[in-house]
C-alpha positions as CSV (number, residue, x, y, z in Angstrom):
1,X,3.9,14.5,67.8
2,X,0.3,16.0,66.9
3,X,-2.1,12.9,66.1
4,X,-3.8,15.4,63.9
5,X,-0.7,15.9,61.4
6,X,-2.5,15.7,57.6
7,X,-1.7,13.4,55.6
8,X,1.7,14.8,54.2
9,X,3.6,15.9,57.1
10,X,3.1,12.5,59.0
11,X,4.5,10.7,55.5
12,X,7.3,13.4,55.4
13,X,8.2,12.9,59.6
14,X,8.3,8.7,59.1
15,X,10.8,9.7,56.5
16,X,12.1,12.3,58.1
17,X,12.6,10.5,61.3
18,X,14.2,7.0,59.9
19,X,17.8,6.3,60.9
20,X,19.3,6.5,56.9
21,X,16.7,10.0,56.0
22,X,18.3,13.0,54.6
23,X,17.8,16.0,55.8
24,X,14.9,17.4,53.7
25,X,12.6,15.3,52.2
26,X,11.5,16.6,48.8
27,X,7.3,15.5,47.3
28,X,5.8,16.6,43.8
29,X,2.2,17.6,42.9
30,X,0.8,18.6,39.8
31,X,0.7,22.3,40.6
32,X,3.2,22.5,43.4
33,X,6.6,21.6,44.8
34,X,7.3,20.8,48.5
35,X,9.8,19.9,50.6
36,X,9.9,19.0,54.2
37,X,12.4,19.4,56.7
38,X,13.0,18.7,60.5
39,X,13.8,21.9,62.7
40,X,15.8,20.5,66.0
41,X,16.0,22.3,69.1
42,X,19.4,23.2,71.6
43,X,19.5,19.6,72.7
44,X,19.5,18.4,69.1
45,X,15.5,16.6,69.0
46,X,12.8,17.2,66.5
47,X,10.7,19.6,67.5
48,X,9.3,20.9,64.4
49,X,8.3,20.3,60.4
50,X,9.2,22.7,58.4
51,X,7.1,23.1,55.1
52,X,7.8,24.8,52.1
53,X,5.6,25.0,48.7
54,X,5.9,26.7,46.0
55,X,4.4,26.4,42.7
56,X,6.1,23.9,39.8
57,X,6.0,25.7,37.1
58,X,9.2,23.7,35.0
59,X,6.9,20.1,35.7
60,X,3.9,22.0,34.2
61,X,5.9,23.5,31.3
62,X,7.0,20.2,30.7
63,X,3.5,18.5,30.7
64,X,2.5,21.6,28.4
65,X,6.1,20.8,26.2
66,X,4.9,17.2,26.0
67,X,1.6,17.7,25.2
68,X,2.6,19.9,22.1
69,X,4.5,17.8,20.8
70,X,1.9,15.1,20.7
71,X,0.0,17.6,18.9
72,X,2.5,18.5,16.5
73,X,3.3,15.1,15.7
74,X,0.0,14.2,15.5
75,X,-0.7,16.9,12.8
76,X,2.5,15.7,11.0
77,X,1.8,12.7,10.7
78,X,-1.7,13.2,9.0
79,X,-0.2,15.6,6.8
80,X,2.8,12.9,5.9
81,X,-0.1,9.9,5.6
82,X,-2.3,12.6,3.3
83,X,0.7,13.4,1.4
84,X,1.8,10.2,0.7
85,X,-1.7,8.5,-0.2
86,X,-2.1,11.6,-2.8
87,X,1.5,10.4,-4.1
88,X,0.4,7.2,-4.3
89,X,-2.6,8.3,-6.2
90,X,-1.3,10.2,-8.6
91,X,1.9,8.3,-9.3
92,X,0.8,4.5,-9.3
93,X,-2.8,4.0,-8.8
94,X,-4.2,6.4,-11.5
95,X,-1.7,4.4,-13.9
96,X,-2.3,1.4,-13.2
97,X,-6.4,2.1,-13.4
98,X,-5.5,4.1,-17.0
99,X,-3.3,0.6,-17.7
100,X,-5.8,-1.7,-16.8
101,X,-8.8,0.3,-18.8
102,X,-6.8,0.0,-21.6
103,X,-6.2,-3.1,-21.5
104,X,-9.9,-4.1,-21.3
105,X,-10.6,-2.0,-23.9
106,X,-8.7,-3.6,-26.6
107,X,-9.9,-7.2,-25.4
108,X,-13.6,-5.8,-25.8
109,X,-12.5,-4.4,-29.2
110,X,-10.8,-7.3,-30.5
111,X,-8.4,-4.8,-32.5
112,X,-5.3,-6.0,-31.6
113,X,-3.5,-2.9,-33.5
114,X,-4.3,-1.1,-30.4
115,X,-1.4,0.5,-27.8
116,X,-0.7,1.2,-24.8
117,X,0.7,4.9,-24.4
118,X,2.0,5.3,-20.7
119,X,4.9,7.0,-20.0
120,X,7.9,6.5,-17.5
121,X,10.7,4.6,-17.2
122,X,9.4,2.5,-13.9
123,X,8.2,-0.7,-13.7
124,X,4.7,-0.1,-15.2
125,X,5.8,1.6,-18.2
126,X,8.2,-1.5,-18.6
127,X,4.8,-3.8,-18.2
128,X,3.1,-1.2,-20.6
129,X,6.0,-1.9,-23.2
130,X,5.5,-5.9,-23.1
131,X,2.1,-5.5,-23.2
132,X,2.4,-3.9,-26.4
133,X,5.1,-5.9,-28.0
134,X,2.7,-8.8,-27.0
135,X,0.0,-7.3,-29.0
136,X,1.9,-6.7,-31.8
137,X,3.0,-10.2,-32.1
138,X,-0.3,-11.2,-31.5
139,X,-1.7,-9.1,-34.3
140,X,1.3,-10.6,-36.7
141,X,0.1,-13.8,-35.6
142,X,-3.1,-13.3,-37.1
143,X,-2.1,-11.4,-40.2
144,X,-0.3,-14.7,-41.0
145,X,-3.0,-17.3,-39.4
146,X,-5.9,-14.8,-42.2
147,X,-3.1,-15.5,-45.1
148,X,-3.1,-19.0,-44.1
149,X,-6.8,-19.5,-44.0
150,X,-7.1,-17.6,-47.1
151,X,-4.6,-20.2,-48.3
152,X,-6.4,-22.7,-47.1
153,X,-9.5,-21.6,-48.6
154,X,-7.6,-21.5,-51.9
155,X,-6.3,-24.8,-51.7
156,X,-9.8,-26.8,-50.8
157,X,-11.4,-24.4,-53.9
158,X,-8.7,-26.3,-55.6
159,X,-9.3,-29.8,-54.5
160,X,-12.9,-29.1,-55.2
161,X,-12.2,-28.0,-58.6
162,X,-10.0,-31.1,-59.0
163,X,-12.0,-33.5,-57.4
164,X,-15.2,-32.5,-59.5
165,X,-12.8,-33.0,-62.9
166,X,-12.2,-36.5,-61.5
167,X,-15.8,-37.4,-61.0
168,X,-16.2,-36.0,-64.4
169,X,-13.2,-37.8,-65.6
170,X,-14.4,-41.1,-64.1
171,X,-17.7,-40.8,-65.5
172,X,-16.9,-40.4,-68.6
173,X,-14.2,-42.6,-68.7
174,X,-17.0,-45.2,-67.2
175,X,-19.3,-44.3,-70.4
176,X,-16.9,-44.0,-72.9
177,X,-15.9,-48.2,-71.4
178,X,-19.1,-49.1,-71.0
179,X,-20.4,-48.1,-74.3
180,X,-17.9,-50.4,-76.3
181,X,-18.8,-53.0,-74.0
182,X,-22.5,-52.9,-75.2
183,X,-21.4,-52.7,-78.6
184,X,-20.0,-56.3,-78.2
């Protein structure tokens, strides 16, 4: 019944002495473990608290369990994210850059003869393989649009030639008209 009781013991003795309290009344600290109990006397009243501490070494294992993991996992999971951003690298972003070089390159050029040469059977080399059957239909495209232009070349050489014997025709068909004309 001490009014100078710390903190703990008068917590543990309101519990303690409530009409539903068990018989010891167990607390947790960081470092320790305590639990409280009521000694009675003959007549069956409270007459002392009984304290009893003792260091909690499981709850700090635990906290020291706990915090390695979160180290571990932390390490594994940078090690996963490096991992995979190197895959990443190596497998599709170095390929694509290579495609898209390429690419540039034979549009600088203007040689559509060019290809493509990646490897793989994944979805790039599948865009790598259209790109080059587009390029060679392109470059047969022009093959035939030069042989048509050279055709055409041919053909207005022709017209030229045939329109100038048709001015010649004309003229002297004109004179050769004419000149009986003056005659009568």
């Amino acid at each position: 019944n001490s009014t100078e009781l710390p903190s703990d013991f008068v917590a543990a003795r309101s519990s303690l002495l409530s009409s539903d309290a068990p018989a010891v009344v167990y607390t947790m600290q960081n470092q320790t473990a305590e639990g409280y109990g009521l000694l009675n006397d003959i007549s069956g009243k409270p007459v002392l608290i009984m304290e009893i501490g003792m260091p909690n070494s499981i709850y700090q294992q635990g906290q020291q369990t706990v915090f390695y993991f979160a180290v571990a996992l932390l390490i594994a999971g940078l090690t996963f994210s490096v991992v995979v951003m190197w895959l990443l690298e190596k497998i599709v972003l170095s390929r694509l850059g290579y495609l898209n070089r390429r690419v540039n390159e034979i549009a600088s050029s203007n040689q559509l003869s060019g290809r493509i040469a990646l490897g793989g059977t994944d979805e790039l080399a599948s865009l790598t393989t259209t790109i080059n059957n587009s390029l060679g239909v392109m470059e047969r495209s022009q093959v035939e649009l030069q042989q048509l232009n050279a055709q055409l070349a041919e053909n207005v050489s022709d017209l030229s030639a045939i329109q100038t014997q048709k001015d010649r025709f004309f003229a002297n068909a004109s004179h050769n008209f004419r000149t009986p004309m003056a005659v009568l």
